[in-house]
N, C-alpha and C positions, 0 to 999 in steps of 0.2 A: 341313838338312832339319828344319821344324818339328814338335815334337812337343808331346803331350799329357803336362805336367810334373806329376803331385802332388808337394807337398813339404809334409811334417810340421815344426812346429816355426818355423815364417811367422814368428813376431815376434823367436826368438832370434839369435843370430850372425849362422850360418850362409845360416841359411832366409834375412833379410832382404837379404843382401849380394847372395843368389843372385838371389832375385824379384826383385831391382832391376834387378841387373845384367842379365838373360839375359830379362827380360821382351818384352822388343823383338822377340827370335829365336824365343822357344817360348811356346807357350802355358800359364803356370804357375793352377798354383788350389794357394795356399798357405794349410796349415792353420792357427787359432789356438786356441789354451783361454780364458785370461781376458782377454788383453791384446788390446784393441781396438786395431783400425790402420784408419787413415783415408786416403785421398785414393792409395792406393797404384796404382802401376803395373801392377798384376796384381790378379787376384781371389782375397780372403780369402770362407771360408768358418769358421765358428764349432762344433767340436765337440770333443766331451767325452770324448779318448781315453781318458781312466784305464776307461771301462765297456769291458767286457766284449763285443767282437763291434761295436764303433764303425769301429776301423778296417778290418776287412773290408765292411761295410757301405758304407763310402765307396769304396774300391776297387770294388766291384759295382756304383754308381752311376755312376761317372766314369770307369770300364774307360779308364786313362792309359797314354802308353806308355811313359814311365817312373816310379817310386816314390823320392825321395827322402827318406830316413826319419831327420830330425836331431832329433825328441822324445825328451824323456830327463828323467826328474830329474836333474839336475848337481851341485846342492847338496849337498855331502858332510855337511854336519848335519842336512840335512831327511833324506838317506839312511837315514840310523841313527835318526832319530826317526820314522819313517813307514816301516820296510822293505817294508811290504806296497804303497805305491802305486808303491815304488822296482821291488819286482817287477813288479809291471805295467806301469809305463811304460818299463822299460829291458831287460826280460825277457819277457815275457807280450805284450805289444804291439809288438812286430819278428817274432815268430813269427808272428803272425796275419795281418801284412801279407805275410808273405814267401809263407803260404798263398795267399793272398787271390789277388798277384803273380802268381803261380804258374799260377794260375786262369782271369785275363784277359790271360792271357801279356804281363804287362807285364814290363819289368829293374826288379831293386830294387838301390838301394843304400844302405848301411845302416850309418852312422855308428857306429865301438866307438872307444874310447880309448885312447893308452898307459899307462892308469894300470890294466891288466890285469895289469899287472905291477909285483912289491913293490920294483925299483928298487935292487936290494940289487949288482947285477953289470950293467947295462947293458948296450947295443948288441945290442937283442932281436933275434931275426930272427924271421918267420913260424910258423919251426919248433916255436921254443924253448918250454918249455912255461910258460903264466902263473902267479901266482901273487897271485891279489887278497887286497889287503888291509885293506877296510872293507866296508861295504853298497855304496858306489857300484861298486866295481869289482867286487866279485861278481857286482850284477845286468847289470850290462854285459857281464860275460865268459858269463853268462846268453843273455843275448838273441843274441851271436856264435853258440853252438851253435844257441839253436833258428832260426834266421834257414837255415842251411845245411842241417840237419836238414829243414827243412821245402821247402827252395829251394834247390838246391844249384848253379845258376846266378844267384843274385845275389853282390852284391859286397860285401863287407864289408871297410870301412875303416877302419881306427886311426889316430885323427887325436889333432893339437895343434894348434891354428890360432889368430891375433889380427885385429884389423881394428875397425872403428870398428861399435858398436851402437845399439839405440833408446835406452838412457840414458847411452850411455859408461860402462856397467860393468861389463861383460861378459867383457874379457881384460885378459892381462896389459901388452898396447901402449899401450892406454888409462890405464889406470892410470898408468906411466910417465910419459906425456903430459899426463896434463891436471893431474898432481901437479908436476909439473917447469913445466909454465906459470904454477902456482901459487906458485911458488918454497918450493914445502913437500919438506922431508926426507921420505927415505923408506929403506924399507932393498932391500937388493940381494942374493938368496941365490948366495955363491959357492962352495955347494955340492950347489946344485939345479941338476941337466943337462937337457938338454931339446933337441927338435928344432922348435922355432916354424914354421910356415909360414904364412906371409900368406893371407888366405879368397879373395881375387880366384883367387891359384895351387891354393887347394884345388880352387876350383868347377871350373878350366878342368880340373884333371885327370881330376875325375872324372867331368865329361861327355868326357870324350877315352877312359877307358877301357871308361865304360856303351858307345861307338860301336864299341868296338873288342868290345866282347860278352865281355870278361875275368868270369871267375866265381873267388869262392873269397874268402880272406883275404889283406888287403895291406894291408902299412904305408904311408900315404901321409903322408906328415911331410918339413920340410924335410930336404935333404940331409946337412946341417950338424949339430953339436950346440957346444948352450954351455952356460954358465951364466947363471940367472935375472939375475945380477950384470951380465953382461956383455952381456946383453941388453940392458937398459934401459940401458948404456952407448952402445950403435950407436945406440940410438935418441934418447939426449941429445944425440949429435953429428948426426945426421942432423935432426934441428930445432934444432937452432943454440942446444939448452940447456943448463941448465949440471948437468952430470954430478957438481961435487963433493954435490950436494944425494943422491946415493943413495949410501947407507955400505954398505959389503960388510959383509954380516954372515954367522954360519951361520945355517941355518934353526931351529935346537936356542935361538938367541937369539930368536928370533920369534914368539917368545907365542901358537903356533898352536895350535890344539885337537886338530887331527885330526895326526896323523902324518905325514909328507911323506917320497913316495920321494924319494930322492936323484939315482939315474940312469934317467931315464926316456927313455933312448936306444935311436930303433929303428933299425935298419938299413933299407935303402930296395932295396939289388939287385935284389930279385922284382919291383915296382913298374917301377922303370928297365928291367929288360929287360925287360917285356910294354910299355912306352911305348917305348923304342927311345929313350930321351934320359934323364940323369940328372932327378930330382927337383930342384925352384929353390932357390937358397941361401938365406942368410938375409940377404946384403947387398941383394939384387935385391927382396927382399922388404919387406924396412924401407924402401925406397927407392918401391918403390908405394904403401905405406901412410904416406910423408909427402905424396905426390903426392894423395891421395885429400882428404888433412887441407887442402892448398893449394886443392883443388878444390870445398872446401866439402861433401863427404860427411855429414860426422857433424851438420850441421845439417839436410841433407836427411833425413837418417833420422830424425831428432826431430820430423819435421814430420810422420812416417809416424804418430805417436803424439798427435798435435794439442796437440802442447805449444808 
C-alpha cells in the first residue's frame, strides 16, 4: 500500500538509503538542512529544524502517513561543544514531531541509539535502565522520553546500522572498505562490542513493524554482537581484502577524545517476538552490503551530491 513518507535527515545514512531504496513504493518528501541533493529519486525539501516549531509546521502542511524521524546531531564533539543545538535536535525536536504525529494521526518512528547506554555490562534489553554518558547520549535518551511522553503509539528505535553514504563517511563499513582498498593500516577495537545491522535490513524492518502498528521502545540492531575487530575482519574477507592491514588494538590505544563504551550489546527478543522472525545476522548483512558495493551503490549516492 502506498503511503505518504516524511523522512528527516534526507542526506544522512539512513534517510538516503531509505529514499532510494523505497522511492519507487511510497511516496517520500525527504528532509534536508545544509546539504543539497540533486537529481534525486524522491522529493527534497529544505528546512531549518534546529528553530523552534519547524517541524511541526511541516507535519501540518504535508499531513503524512508516516514520520520518519533520523535527524540528530551525531557528532559526539559538536555534542559537547554545542549542547544547546544537541538539545534541540536530539531532544526538543522528536517531541514536537511526535506532537505534531499525533495530531495528523500519522505513525512516527523515531530513531534512539545504543549508545543510551555506558556499555559498562552489556546485552541491554528494553527494560534495563540507561545510563548516558556524554551530551550525545543524554540528548538522545532525551528525545526517547519526550517522543512517548507526547505519542505513546509511536515507535522508537535503538539502532546501530552501516551501508554506503553521500561521502563514504558515515560508518564504520566504509571506513573498513575504502581504507583496506587503500591498502592503509587501520586499527580494529577488540574490545568494542556491538550489534551492526546493515541499513537495507534496518529500513525493511521498520517499515514491516510501522505496518504491524507496534508502539513503544525496541531494539532493533542485528541479532549478533562482535567486536569492532572482528567486524572489519568479515568484511576484509567478504571483499577479498587483505585483513592483515587492521591490527587489533584496545580502544584505550586509540587516541580517541571522547570515551567509548565497550559493550554496546542490545538484546533483540522484544523486537523478534512482535516480528515473528529473529532479527538478520551479521553474515547476511555484510554479505548485502558487498553486493550494493558490486552494484555500484556508493557511486550512485555521490551523484545524489553532484560530485
Amino acid at each position: 500500500q502506498r503511503m505518504r513518507i516524511l523522512l528527516t535527515g534526507a542526506s544522512g545514512l539512513f534517510g538516503l538509503n531509505f529514499a532510494t531504496a523505497y522511492s519507487g513504493q511510497h511516496s517520500i518528501t525527504g528532509v534536508v538542512n545544509q546539504q543539497h541533493l540533486m537529481d534525486t529519486p524522491f522529493q527534497v525539501v529544505q528546512v531549518e529544524l534546529s528553530k523552534a516549531g519547524a517541524g511541526s509546521a511541516l507535519v501540518e502542511q504535508m499531513r503524512p502517513d508516516l514520520i520518519i524521524n533520523c535527524a540528530a546531531l551525531a557528532n559526539l564533539d559538536k555534542c559537547e561543544s554545542s549542547p544547546d543545538l544537541a538539545q534541540r535536535l536530539n531532544a526538543e525536536l522528536p517531541g514536537e514531531l511526535a506532537q505534531a504525529a499525533r495530531q495528523v494521526g500519522a505513525k512516527l518512528v523515531h530513531f534512539s541509539t545504543d549508545a543510551v547506554f555506558d556499555g559498562q555490562r552489556g546485552n541491554y534489553s528494553e527494560d534495563d535502565t540507561p545510563a548516558p554518558i556524554n551530551v550525545y547520549s543524554r540528548t538522545k535518551l532525551a528525545g526517547e522520553v519526550a517522543v512517548l511522553a507526547a505519542n505513546p503509539g509511536a515507535i522508537v528505535a535503538r539502532v546501530n546500522f552501516y551501508g554506503f553514504s553521500l561521502f563514504g563517511q558515515r560508518s564504520l563499513g566504509e571506513f573498513f572498505v575504502y581504507n583496506l582498498l587503500a591498502r592503509k593500516n587501520v586499527m580494529g577495537f577488540t574490545d568494542v562490542f556491538f550489534c551492526p545491522l546493515h541499513v537495507d535490513q534496518l529500513a525493511r524492518t521498520l517499515l514491516r513493524m510501522a505496518a504491524l502498528d507496534l508502539s513503544g521502545l525496541f531494539h532493533v540492531v542485528s541479532s549478533q554482537a562482535l567486536s569492532k575487530y572482528d567486524f572489519g575482519i568479515r568484511i576484509a574477507r567478504q571483499f577479498g581484502l587483505d585483513e592483515t592491514l587492521i591490527q587489533p588494538v584496545s580502544w584505550q590505544d586509540g587516541g580517541l577524545k571522547a570515551a567509548r563504551s565497550p559493550k554496546l550489546t542490545l538484546r533483540t527478543e522484544k523486537t523478534a517476538q512482535a516480528l515473528g522472525e529473529p532479527l538478520p545476522d551479521v553474515t547476511s548483512g555484510v554479505s548485502r552490503f558487498f553486493e550494493q558495493f558490486e552494484e555500484g551503490l556508493p557511486l550512485r549516492l555521490r551523484g545524489f551530491a553532484g560530485a
